[in-house]
ROMI-726952 format. One record per residue (C-alpha): residue number from 1; x, y, z. Coordinates in nm, 2 decimals, decimal comma. Each point is the difference from the previous one (the first is absolute). Layout:
BEGIN
   nr      px      py      pz
  NUM       X       Y       Z
...
This chain:
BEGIN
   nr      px      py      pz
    1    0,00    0,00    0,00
    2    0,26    0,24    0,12
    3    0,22   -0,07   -0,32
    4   -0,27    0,06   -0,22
    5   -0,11    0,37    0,15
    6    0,34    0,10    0,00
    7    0,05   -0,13   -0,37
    8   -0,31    0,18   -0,08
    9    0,10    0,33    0,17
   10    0,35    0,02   -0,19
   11   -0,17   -0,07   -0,36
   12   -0,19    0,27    0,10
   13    0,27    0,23    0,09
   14    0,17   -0,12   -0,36
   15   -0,32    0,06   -0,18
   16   -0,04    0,36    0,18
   17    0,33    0,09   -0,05
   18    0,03   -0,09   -0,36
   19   -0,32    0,14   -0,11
   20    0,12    0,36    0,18
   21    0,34   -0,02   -0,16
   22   -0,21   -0,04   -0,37
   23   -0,26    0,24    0,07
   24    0,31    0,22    0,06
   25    0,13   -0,08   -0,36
   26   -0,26    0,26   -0,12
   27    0,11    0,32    0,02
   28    0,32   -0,12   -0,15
   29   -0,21   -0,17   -0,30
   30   -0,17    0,34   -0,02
   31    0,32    0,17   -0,03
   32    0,11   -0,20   -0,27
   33   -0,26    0,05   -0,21
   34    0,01    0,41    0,03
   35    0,36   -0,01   -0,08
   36    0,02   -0,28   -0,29
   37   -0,36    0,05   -0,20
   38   -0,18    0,34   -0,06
   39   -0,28   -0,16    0,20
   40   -0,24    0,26    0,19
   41   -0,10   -0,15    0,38
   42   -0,41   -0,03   -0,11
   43    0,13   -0,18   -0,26
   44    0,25   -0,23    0,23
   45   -0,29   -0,05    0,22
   46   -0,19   -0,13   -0,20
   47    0,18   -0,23   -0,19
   48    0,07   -0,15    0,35
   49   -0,39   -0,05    0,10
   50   -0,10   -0,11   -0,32
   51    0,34   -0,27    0,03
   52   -0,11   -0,08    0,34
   53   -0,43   -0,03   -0,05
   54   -0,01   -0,38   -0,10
   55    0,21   -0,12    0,31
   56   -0,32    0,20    0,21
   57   -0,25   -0,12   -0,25
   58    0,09   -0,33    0,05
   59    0,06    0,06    0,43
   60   -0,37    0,15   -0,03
   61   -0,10   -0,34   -0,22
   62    0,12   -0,24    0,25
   63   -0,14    0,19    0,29
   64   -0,36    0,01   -0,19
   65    0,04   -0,42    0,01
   66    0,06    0,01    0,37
   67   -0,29   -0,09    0,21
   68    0,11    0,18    0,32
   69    0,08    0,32   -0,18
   70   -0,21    0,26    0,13
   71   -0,27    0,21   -0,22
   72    0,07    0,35   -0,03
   73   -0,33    0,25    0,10
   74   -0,02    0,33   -0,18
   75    0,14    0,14    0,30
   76    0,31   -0,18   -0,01
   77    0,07    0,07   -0,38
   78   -0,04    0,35    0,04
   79    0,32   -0,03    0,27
   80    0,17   -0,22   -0,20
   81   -0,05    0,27   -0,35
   82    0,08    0,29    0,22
   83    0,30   -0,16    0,16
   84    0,15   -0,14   -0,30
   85   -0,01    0,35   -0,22
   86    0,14    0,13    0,33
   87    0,26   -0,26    0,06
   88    0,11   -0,14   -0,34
   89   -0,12    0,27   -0,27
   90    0,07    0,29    0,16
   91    0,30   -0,03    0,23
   92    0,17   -0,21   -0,30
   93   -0,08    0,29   -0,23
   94    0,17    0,25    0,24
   95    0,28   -0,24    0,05
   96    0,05   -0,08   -0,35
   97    0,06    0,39   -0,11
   98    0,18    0,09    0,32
   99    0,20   -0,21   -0,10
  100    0,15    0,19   -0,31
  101    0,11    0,24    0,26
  102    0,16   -0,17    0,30
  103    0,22   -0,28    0,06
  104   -0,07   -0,38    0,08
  105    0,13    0,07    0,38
  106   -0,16    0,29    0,10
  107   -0,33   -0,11   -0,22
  108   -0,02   -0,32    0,22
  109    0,07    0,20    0,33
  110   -0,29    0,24   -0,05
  111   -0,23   -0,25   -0,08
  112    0,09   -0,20    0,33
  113   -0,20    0,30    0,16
  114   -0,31   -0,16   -0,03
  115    0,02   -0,19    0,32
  116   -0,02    0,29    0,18
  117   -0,27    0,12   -0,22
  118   -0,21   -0,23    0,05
  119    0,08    0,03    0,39
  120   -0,16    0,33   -0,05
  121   -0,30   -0,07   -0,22
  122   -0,08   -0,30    0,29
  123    0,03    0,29    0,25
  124   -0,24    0,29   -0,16
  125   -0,25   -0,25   -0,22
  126   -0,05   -0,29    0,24
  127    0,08    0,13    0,35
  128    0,29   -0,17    0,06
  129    0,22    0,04    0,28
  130    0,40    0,12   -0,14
  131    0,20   -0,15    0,31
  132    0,33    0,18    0,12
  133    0,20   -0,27   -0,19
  134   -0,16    0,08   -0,33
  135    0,06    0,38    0,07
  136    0,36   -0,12    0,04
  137   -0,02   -0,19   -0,33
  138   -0,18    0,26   -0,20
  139    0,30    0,28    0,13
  140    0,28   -0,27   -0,09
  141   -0,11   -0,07   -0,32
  142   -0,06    0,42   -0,10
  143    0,32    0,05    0,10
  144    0,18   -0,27   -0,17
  145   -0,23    0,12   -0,32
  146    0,13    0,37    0,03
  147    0,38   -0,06    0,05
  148   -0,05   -0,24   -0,28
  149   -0,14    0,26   -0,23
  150    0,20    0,25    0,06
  151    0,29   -0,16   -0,01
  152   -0,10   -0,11   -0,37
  153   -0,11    0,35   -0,05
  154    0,36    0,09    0,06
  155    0,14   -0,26   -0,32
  156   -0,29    0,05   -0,25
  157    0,01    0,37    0,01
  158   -0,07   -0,01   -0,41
  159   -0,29   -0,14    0,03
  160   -0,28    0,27   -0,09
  161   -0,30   -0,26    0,10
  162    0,17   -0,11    0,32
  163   -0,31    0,12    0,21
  164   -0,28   -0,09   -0,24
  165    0,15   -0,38   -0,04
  166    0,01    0,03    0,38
  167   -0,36    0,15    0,05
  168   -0,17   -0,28   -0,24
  169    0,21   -0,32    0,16
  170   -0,14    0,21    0,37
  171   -0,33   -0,04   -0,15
  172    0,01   -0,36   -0,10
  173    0,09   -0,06    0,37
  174   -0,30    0,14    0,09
  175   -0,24   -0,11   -0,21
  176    0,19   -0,35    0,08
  177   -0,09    0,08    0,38
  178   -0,38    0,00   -0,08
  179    0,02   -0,31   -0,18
  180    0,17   -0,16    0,30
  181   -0,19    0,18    0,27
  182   -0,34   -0,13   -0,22
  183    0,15   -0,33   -0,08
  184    0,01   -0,07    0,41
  185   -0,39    0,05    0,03
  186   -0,08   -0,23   -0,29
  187    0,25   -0,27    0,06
  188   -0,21   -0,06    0,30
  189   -0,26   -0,13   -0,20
  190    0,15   -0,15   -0,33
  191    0,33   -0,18   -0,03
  192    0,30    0,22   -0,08
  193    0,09   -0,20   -0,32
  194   -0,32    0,04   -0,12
  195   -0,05    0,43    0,06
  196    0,31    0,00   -0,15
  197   -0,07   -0,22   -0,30
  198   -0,26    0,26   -0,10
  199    0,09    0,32    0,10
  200    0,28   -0,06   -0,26
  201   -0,24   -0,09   -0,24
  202   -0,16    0,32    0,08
  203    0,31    0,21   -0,03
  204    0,04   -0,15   -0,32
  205   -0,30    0,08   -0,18
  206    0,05    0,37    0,13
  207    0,33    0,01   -0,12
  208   -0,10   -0,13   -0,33
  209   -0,24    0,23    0,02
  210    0,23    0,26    0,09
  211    0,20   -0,07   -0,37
  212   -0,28    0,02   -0,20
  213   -0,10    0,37    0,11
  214    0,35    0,10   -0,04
  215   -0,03   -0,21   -0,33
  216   -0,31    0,23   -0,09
  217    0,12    0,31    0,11
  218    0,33   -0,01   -0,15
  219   -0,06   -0,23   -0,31
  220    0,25   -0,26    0,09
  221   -0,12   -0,32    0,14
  222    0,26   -0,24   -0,11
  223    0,26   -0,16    0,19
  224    0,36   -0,02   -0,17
  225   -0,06   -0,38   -0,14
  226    0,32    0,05   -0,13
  227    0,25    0,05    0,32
  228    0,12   -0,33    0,09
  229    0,17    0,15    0,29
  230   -0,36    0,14    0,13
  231   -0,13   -0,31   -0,01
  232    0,26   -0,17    0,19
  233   -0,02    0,28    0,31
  234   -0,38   -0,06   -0,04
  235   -0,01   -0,38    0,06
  236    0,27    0,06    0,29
  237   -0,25    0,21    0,12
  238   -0,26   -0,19    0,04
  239    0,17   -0,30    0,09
  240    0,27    0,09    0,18
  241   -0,11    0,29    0,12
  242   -0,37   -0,07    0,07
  243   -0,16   -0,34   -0,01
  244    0,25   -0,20    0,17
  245    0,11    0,17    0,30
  246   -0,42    0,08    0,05
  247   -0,08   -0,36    0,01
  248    0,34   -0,08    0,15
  249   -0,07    0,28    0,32
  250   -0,34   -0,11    0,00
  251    0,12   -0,36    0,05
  252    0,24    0,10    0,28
  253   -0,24    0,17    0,17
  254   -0,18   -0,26    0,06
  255    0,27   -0,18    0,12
  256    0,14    0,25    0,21
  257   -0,23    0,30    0,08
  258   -0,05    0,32   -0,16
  259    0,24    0,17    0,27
  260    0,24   -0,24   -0,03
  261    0,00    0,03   -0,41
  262    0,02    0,39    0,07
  263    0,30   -0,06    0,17
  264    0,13   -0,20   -0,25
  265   -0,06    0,26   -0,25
  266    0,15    0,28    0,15
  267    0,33   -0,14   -0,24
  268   -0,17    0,18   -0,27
  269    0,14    0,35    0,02
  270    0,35   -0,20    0,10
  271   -0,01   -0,21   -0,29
  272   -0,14    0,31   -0,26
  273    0,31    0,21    0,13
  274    0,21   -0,27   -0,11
  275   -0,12   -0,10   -0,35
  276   -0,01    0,36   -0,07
  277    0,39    0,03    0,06
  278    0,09   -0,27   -0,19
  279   -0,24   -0,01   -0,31
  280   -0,09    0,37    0,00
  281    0,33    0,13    0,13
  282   -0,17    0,20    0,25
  283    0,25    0,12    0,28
  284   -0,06   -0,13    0,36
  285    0,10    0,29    0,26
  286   -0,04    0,03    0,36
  287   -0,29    0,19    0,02
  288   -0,24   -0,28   -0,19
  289    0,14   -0,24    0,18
  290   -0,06    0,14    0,38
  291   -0,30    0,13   -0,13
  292   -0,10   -0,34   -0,10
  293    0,12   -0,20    0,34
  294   -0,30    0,27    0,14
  295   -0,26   -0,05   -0,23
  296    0,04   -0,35    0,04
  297    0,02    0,01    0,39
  298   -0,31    0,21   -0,06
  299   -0,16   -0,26   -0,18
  300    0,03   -0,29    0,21
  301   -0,07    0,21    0,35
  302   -0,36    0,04   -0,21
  303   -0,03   -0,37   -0,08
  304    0,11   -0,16    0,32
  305   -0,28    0,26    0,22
  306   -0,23   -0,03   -0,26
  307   -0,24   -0,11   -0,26
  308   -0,03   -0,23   -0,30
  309   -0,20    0,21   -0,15
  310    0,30    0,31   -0,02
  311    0,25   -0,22   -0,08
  312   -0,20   -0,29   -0,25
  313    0,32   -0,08   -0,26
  314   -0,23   -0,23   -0,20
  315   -0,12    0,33   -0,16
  316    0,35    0,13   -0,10
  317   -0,03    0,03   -0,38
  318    0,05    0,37   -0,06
């Protein structure tokens, strides 16, 4: 008995781990695909939900032909549209064009806000109670945030967009933070797989949808068939990028606990940082790297007081 539990605990904590350290790849993958095609990030975005829509279509098939799978009321769909225009449409859109404009590093450190966010949203929307450990994590992980940025402030002074990329990746952290704050009322009541199954396919009808008003409004609705390179960063990013570490944290959840996974996943700035420098060529200085010891410490005080519901890393797809 014992040997199995702790078997099962560590192939959690390998699952949990590896699916952070892929979901990381993204902003790298992004990257890429700014510097080496003349892709736009609507575009990009795209391409990676319509790449990524049969693996859901087919996790929203096999749920159909399970007897135990819960019905959906109207109620619940209309939290599980909202959420996933909030979680996956929007806050990928943001993160997707921020992206043109900030690094891989600092990109990933921003977005590791939403924690704390969602702390907040818990606080003013349901009532709940911010302890004096979470007040602890919530100044940690600010701080870490601003020497961060400023510190990369001090390298990337040509950068003319430096504070819009910055403002839109804030915003995707936000908008993240509702999803999440949402995610922990409705999880109560349908399985986490499952909410997150199709408030994906949610986010990618409205980000088809998305494409074809740009499409109408600008004339152009064609993606470059012709870029083999595109294509490759596309099926990286939904593969890589998306599917697999979603089922793969989704799995280790289960396996280990939501707190637990967010623990695990708090290697995802670490591990961004990293790539960055050595397939970017991004610089590593001592400001991101204190800055992102805090955020991190930041991060887990949050977890360890708190909630599944601020720190769910099933729904880490942005």
């Amino acid at each position: 008995m014992y040997p199995s539990r702790t078997n099962t605990v560590l192939a959690g904590f390998l699952i949990s781990f590896t699916g952070a350290i892929l979901f990381s790849t993204k902003a790298i993958i992004i990257k890429k695909a700014f510097q080496t095609t003349s892709v736009d990030a609507l575009t990009l975005l795209t391409l990676r939900m319509l790449l990524s829509l049969p693996f859901y279509i087919l996790a929203a098939f096999w749920d159909s032909r399970s007897s135990s799978a819960p019905r959906m009321n109207p109620r619940q769909w209309l939290w599980v549209i909202v959420l996933g225009i909030l979680g996956y449409h929007l806050s990928s859109y943001f993160d997707f064009v921020g992206l043109q404009y900030i690094s891989a590093g600092l990109e990933r450190l921003i977005l590791f806000l939403y924690p704390s966010f969602a702390v907040l949203i818990n606080a003013l929307a349901f009532r709940q109670r911010i302890s004096r450990v979470q007040i602890g994590a919530l100044l940690l992980t600010y701080t870490g945030i601003g020497i961060a940025y400023f510190g990369e402030l001090k390298i990337d002074t040509g950068n003319a967009h430096f504070y819009w990329g910055s403002f839109l990746v804030f915003l995707c952290a936000v908008t993240y933070a509702f999803y999440l704050a949402g995610m922990g009322r409705i999880v109560t009541v349908l399985p986490p797989a499952k909410f997150t199954t199709y408030s994906m396919l949610v986010a990618i009808g409205g980000v088809f949808l998305h494409f074809l008003v740009r499409g109408w409004t600008s004339g152009n609705f064609r993606i470059p068939a012709h870029s083999h390179d595109l294509w490759i960063y596309g099926v990286l990013l939904a593969l890589l990028a998306t599917v697999i570490p979603s089922f793969m944290l989704s799995a280790g959840m289960k396996r280990i606990g939501a707190n637990n996974a967010a623990i695990v996943t708090s290697i995802g700035p670490v591990s961004t940082i990293l790539q960055a420098h050595f397939i970017l060529g991004d610089p590593i200085f001592a400001e991101q790297v204190l800055g992102t010891l805090l955020v991190i410490a930041g991060v887990l005080l949050t977890g360890w007081k708190g909630r599944a519901s601020v720190t769910e890393p099933s729904a880490q797809t942005n």
